[in-house]
C-alpha positions as a Python dict, from the first residue, in 0.01 Angstrom:
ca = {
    (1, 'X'): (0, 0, 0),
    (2, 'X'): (-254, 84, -264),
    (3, 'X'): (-575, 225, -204),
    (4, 'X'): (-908, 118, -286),
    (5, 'X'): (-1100, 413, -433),
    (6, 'X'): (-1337, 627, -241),
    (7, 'X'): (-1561, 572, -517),
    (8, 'X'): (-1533, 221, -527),
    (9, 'X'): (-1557, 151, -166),
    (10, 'X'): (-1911, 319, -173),
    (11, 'X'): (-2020, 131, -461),
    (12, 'X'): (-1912, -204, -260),
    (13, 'X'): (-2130, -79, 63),
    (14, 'X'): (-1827, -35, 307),
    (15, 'X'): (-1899, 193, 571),
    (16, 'X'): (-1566, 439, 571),
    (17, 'X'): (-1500, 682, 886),
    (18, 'X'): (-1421, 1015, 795),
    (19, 'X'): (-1205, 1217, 1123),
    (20, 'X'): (-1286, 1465, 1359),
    (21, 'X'): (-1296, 1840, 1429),
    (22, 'X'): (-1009, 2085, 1298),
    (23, 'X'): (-1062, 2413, 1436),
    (24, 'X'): (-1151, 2301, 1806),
    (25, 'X'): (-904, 2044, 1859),
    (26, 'X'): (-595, 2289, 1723),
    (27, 'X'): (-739, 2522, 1951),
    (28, 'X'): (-671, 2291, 2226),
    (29, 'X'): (-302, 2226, 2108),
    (30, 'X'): (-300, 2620, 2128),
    (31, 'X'): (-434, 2765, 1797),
    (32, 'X'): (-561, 3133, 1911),
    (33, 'X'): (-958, 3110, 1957),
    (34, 'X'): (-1120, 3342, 1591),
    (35, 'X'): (-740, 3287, 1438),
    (36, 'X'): (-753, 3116, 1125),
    (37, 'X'): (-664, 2752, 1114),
    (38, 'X'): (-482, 2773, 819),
    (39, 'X'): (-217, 3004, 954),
    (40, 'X'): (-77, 2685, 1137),
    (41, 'X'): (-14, 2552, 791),
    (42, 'X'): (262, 2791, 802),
    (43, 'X'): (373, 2818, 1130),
    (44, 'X'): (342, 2489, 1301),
    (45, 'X'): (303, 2254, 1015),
    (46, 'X'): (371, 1950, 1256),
    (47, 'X'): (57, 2040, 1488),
    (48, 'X'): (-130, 1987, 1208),
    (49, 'X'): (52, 1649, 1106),
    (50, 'X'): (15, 1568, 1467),
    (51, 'X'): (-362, 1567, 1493),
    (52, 'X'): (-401, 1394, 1129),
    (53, 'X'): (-195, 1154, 1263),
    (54, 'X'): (-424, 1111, 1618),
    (55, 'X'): (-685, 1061, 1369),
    (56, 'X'): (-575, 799, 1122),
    (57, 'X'): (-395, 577, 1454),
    (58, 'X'): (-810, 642, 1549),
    (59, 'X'): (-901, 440, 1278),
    (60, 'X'): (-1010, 724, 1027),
    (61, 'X'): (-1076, 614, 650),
    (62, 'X'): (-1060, 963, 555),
    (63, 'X'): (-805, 1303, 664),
    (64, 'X'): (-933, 1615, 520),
    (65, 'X'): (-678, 1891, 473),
    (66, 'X'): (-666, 2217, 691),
    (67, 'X'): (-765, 2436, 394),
    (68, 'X'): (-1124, 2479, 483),
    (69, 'X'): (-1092, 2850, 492),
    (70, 'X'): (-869, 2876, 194),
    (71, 'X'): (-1063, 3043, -84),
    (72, 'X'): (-839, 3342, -178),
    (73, 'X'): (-1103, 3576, -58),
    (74, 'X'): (-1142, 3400, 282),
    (75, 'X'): (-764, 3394, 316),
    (76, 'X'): (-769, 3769, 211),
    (77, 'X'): (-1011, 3862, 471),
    (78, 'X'): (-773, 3670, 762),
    (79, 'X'): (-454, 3859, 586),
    (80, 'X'): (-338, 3569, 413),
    (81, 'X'): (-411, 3614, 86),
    (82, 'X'): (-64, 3635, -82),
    (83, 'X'): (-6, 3283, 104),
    (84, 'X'): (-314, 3156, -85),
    (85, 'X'): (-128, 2927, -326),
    (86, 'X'): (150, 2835, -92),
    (87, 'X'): (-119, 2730, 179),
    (88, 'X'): (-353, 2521, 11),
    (89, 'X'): (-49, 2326, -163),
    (90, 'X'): (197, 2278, 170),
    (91, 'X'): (-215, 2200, 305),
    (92, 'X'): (-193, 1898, 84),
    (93, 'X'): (135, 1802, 167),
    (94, 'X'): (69, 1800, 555),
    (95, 'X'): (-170, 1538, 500),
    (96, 'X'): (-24, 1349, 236),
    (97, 'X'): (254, 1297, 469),
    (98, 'X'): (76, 1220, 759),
    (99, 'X'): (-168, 933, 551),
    (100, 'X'): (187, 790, 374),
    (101, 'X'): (190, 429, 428),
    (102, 'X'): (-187, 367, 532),
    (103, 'X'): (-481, 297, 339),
    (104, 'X'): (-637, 668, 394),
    (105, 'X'): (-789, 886, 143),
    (106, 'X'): (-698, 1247, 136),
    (107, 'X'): (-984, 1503, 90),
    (108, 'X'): (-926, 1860, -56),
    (109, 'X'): (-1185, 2038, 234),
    (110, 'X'): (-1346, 2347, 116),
    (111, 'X'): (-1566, 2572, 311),
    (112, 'X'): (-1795, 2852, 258),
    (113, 'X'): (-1680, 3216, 113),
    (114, 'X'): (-1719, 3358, 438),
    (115, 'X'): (-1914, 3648, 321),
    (116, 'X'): (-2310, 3668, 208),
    (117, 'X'): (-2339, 3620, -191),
    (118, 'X'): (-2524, 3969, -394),
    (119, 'X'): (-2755, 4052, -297),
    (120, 'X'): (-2717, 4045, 44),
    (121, 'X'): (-2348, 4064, 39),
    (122, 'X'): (-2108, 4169, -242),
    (123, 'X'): (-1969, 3879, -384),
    (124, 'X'): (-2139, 3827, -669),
    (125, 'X'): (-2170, 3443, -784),
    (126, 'X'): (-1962, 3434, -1078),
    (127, 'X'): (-1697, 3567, -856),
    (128, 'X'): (-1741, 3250, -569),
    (129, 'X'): (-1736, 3050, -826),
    (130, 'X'): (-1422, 3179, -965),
    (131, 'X'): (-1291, 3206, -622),
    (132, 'X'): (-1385, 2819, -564),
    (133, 'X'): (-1248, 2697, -909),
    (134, 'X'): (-884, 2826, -836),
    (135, 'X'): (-895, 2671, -498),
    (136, 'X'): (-988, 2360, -611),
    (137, 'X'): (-764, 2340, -863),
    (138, 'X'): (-441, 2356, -660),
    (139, 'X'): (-666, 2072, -447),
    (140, 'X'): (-668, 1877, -754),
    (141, 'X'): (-350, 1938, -905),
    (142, 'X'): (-202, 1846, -540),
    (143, 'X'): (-351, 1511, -602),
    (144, 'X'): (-661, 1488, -343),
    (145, 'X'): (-821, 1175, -335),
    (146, 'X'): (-1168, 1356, -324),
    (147, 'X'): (-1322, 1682, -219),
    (148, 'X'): (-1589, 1764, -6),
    (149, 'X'): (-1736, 2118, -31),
    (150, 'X'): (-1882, 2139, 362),
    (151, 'X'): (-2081, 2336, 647),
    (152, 'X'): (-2268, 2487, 341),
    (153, 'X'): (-2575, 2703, 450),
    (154, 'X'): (-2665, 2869, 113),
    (155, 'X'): (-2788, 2655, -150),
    (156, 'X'): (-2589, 2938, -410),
    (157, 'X'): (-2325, 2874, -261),
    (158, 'X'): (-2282, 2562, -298),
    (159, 'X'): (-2400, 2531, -585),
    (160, 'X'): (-2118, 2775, -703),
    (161, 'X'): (-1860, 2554, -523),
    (162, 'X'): (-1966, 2233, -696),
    (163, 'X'): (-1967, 2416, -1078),
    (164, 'X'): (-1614, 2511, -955),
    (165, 'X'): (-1467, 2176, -892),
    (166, 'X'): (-1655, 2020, -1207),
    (167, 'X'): (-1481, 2292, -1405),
    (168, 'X'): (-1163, 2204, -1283),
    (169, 'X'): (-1184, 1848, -1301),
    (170, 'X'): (-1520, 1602, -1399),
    (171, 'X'): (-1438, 1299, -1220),
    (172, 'X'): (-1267, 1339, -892),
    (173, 'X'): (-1544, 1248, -601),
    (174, 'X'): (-1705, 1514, -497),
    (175, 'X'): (-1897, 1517, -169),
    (176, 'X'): (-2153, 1849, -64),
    (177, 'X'): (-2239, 1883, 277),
    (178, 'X'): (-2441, 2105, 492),
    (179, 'X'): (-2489, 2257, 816),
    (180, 'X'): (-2864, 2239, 916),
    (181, 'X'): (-2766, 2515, 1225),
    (182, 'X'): (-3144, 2604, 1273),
    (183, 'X'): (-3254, 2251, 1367),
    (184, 'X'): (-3345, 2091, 1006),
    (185, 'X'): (-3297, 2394, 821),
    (186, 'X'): (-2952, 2602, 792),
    (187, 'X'): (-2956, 2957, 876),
    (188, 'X'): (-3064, 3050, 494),
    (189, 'X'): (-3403, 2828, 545),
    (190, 'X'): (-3232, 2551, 346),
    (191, 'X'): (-3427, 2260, 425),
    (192, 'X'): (-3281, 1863, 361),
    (193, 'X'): (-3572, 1814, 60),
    (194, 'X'): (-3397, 2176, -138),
    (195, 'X'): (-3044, 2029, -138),
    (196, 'X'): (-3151, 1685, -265),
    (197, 'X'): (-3376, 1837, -485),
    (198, 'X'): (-3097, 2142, -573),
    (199, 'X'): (-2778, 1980, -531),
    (200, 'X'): (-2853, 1622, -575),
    (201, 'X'): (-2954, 1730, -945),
    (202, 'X'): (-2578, 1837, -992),
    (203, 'X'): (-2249, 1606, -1006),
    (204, 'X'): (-2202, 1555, -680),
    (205, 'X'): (-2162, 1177, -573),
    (206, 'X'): (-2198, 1196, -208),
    (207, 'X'): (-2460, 1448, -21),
    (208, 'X'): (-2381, 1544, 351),
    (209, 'X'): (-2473, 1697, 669),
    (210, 'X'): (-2192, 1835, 944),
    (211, 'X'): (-2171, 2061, 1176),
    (212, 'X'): (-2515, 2222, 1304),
    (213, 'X'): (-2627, 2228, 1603),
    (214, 'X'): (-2758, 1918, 1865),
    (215, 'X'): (-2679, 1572, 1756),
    (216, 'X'): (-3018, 1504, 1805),
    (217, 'X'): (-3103, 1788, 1533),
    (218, 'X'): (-2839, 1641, 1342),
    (219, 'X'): (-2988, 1315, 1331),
    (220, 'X'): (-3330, 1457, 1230),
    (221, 'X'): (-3185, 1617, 957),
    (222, 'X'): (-2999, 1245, 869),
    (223, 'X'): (-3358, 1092, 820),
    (224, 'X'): (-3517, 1339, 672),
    (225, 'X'): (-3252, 1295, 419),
    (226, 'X'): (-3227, 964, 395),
    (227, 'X'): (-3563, 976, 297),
    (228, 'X'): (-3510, 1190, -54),
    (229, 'X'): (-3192, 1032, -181),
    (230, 'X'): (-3079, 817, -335),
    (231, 'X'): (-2714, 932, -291),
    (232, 'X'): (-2446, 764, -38),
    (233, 'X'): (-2474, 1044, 270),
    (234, 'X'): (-2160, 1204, 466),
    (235, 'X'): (-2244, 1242, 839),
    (236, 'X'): (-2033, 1453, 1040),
    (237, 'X'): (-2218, 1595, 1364),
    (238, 'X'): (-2064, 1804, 1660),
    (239, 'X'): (-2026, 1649, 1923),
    (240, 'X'): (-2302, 1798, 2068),
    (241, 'X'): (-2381, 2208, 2133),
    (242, 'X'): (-2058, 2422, 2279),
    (243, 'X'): (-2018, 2584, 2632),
    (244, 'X'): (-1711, 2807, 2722),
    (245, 'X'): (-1459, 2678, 2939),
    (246, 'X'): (-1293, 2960, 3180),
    (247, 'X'): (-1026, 2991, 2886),
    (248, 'X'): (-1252, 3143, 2625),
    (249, 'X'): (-1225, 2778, 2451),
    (250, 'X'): (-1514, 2606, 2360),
    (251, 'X'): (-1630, 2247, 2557),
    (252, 'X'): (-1846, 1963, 2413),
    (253, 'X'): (-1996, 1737, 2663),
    (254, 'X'): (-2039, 1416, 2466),
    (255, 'X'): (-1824, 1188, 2564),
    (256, 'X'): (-1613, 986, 2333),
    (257, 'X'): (-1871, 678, 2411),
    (258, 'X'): (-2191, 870, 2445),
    (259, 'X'): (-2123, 1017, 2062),
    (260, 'X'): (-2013, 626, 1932),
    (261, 'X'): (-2292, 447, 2096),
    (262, 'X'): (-2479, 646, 1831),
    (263, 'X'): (-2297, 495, 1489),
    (264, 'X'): (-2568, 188, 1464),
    (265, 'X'): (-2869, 493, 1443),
    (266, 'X'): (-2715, 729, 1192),
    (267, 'X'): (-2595, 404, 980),
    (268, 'X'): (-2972, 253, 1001),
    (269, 'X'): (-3035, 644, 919),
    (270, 'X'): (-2908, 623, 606),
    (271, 'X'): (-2494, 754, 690),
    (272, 'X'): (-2246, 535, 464),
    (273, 'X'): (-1991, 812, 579),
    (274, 'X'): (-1953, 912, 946),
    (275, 'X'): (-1718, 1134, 1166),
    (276, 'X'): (-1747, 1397, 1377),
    (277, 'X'): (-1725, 1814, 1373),
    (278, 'X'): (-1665, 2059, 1645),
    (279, 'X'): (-1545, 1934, 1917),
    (280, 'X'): (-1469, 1538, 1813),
    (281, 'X'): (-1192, 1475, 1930),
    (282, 'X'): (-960, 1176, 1786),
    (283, 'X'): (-1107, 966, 2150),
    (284, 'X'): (-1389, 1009, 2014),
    (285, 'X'): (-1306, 931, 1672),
    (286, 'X'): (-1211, 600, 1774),
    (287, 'X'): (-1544, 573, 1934),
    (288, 'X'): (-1635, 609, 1603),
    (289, 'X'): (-1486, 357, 1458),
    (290, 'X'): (-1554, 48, 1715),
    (291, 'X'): (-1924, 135, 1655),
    (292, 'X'): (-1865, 132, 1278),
    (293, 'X'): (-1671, -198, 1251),
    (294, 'X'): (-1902, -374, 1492),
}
C-alpha cells in the first residue's frame, strides 16, 4: 500500500491522528517507573511493537519511534550510550514493522538533551546540536517518514535540534513541538508568540504543543497559537494532570471519551494534527479518532 505523504496530506487539509503516550503506557505493561524507555528497545522489543500496534488498530495516522531519549548524551546519562547507534536504528525497525502493510507514517521522535544548555548547564550549544545532528541522522538514514523534535521547553534548544536535522537532511518534514508546563508558558518562560516568532522563522513545517500540564492549559496555549501562525499545528495534550496510584505509577483521569469529546475544539482551535501524551492510552486514542473522522 503506498502512502500519501505527510506533507501532502497537510497541504490537502486532512486532519491526520498522531498516537498516544510512550513512557506511561510501557510503564503499565511493566517498564520500571524513572527507567528509560528506550532500554525496552533492547530487551522487550515486542512490548514496544505491541503498543504501536494498539495504536495504529486505534486508528493512528502517525507511530513515533521509542527513541525520544536517544541523543547520545541522554542515552549516556541512562548508561546506554555505547547502545546509542544500535538503539535508535532497531528503534526504527520496531515501528517500521509494526506500520508494514498500513497507510501509517513513521516519525523519527526526538526529545530534549536532558540537561540545561551553558550557561546554566554545561552543554554548550554547538555540542546539542552536534549531539542532535548524529541522532537524526541514523533517524533519517533509517528512512523516517518525518521527525518531530517534541516536549521542547527552551527555545535554544530547539532551535539547536531543528539546525541539526536541516543539516542532516533539507527536506524531510520536520515538526517542533513544545511543552507549555507553566500554563501558556514552558518552564523557561517560553511563551506561544516566541516560538512562532523564533522557531516559525526556521524550516520547520509543522509547529506543536504536547505534553504540559491541564488540557485546559493545553488548549489555551492551542489558541493562543493558532492565533500567530500560519503553520499546520501538532496537538498532543496529556490526558489531563497525573496522580499516583498505590504502585508508584502515575493515573490520568480523563477518560477515553471525556479527552475525544474534545477533538471538534482543538480542530476549530487551529490543530490539523492531534493525539495524545502522558497517559493516552490507545482507548483513548481511538476516542481520538471517532471525534476526528466525524
Amino acid at each position: 500500500m503506498a502512502k500519501k505523504g505527510f506533507l501532502t496530506r497537510l497541504a490537502a487539509g486532512d486532519i491526520l491522528v498522531s498516537d498516544g503516550a510512550t513512557g506511561t503506557n510501557l510503564q503499565r505493561m511493566g517498564l520500571p517507573v524513572g527507567a528509560p524507555a528506550e532500554i525496552w528497545v533492547l530487551e522487550n522489543p515486542d512490548g514496544i511493537q505491541a503498543l504501536n500496534k494498539a495504536f495504529i488498530n486505534a486508528g493512528s495516522d502517525i507511530i513515533l519511534t521509542c527513541t525520544f531519549g536517544a541523543t547520545q548524551h541522554r542515552l549516556t546519562a541512562a548508561s546506554l550510550g555505547e547502545s546509542f547507534t544500535e538503539i535508535n536504528r532497531k528503534a526504527i525497525e520496531i515501528t517500521q514493522r509494526a506500520a508494514e502493510g498500513n497507510d501509517v507514517l513513521v516519525a523519527g521522535s526526538i526529545g530534549p538533551i536532558g540537561e540545561m544548555l551553558a550557561p546554566l548547564g554545561t552543554i554548550s550549544i554547538e555540542d546539542a546540536e552536534a549531539d542532535f545532528r548524529d541522532q537524526a541522522r541514523l533517524l533519517c538514514e533509517g528512512g523516517v517518514d518525518l521527525i518531530v523534535v517534541e516536549t521542547q521547553f527552551d527555545i535554544n534548544e530547539a532551535g539547536a535540534a531543528v539546525r541539526g536535522v536541516r543539516a542532516v537532511d533539507p527536506e524531510i518534514p520536520l515538526v517542533c513541538s513544545f511543552s507549555y508546563d507553566r500554563g501558556v508558558r514552558t518552564m523557561m518562560g517560553t511563551k506561544p508568540e516566541d516560538v512562532a516568532e523564533i522557531i516559525g522563522a526556521m524550516d520547520v513545517d509543522v509547529l506543536g504543543i504536547n505534553c504540559g500540564r491541564s488540557l485546559n492549559d493545553n488548549q489555551d496555549a492551542l489558541t493562543q497559537l493558532q492565533d500567530i501562525t500560519e503553520k499546520p499545528i501538532w496537538f498532543k495534550p496529556n490526558a489531563g494532570m497525573p496522580e499516583t496510584d498505590a504502585e508508584g505509577l502515575p493515573t490520568y483521569s480523563v477518560t477515553p471519551g471525556e479527552m475525544g469529546a474534545l477533538v471538534p475544539v482543538w480542530l476549530q482551535a487551529g490543530a490539523q494534527i492531534v493525539g495524545g501524551c502522558c497517559g493516552t492510552s490507545p482507548e483513548h486514542l481511538a476516542e481520538i479518532v471517532k471525534w476526528a473522522n466525524a
